[in-house]
C-alpha positions, 0 to 999 in steps of 0.5 A: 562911936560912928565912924571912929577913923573919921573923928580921929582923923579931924582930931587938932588937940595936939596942933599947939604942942606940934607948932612949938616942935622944931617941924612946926607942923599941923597935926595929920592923923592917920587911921588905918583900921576897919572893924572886923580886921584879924590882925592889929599892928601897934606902933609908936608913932607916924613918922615924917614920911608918913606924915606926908603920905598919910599912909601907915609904915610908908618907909623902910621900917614898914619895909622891914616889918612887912618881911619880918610879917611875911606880908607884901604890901597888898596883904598888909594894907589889907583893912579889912584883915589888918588895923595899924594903930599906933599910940599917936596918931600924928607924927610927934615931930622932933626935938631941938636935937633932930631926935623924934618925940614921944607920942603924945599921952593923950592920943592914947588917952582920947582914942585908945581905948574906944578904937581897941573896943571897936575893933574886938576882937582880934586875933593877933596884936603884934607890938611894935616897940615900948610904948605899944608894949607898955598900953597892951600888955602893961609891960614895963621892962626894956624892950630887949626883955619882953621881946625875949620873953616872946613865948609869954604872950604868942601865939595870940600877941608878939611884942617886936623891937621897932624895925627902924634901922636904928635897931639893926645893931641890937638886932645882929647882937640878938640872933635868936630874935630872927631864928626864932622869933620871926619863923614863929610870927611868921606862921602865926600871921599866915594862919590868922591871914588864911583863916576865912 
């Protein structure tokens, strides 16, 4: 497809669904990829921040993965070595409760697979919470169990834990998580950034 980031970014099939959220907000897709990029970070969804700066992981959880990466922002926002795709490209918005939603189903549906095609191959998919977890790797377990079973899928896919500060407990619960997972991403991500 030409020019997929520009189609998706004029994308308004979610407007009715983000105007009955308790945000009330108009949909503002973000695409951050580029053919030829080694890495792919996929996420969940933009959040609010992001959805105001229109720049992908523009807040402290994008703080907090970028150091679990080892990459300074330059290296990061790098498109032509990094694509960020998360399975909505909108920020979903809250519900009544002030809890975010889901990504809605048919981002994925309409985009997915065609961005996943355009961007091939790529030589480290690092995953970022369940719902990444279940499109990549069609993992259906909790969060806790595929990132344990990390060894599965490295060194070509590293499936993480969101790097919101909602997870610090699980996190501080898990330390094999940064004593082992994370030297052995870490790496990963080196060789894959320093390949020419």
């Amino acid at each position: 497809m030409p020019d997929l980031p520009k189609q998706i970014t004029r994308c308004r099939l979610c407007a009715d669904r983000f105007a009955a959220t308790a945000t009330a907000h108009r949909p503002r897709p973000v695409a951050w990829f580029a053919p030829g990029a080694r890495m792919l970070v996929a996420g969940q969804a933009p959040g609010a921040r992001v959805h105001a700066s229109g720049v992908p992981f523009d807040d402290a959880s994008g703080d907090r993965l970028r150091d679990w990466l080892g990459l300074d922002r330059a290296a990061f926002y790098d498109r032509s070595r990094v694509a960020i795709v998360p399975m909505a490209f909108c920020f979903p918005g809250y519900d009544a409760k002030g809890s975010d939603l889901p990504p809605p189903a048919i981002c994925r549906q309409t985009w997915h697979d065609a961005v996943m095609a355009e961007l091939a191959p790529i030589r480290l998919r690092v995953l970022v919470g369940a719902h990444a977890h279940r499109y990549h790797l069609g993992a259906r377990g909790s969060v806790a169990q595929i990132v344990a079973n990390w060894r599965a899928h490295a060194p070509e896919v590293f499936a993480l834990p969101h790097p919101s500060w909602r997870n610090t407990a699980w996190i501080k619960k898990n330390p094999w998580f940064e004593a082992e997972v994370l030297p052995a991403l870490r790496a990963r991500v080196q060789e894959v950034m320093s390949d020419g």
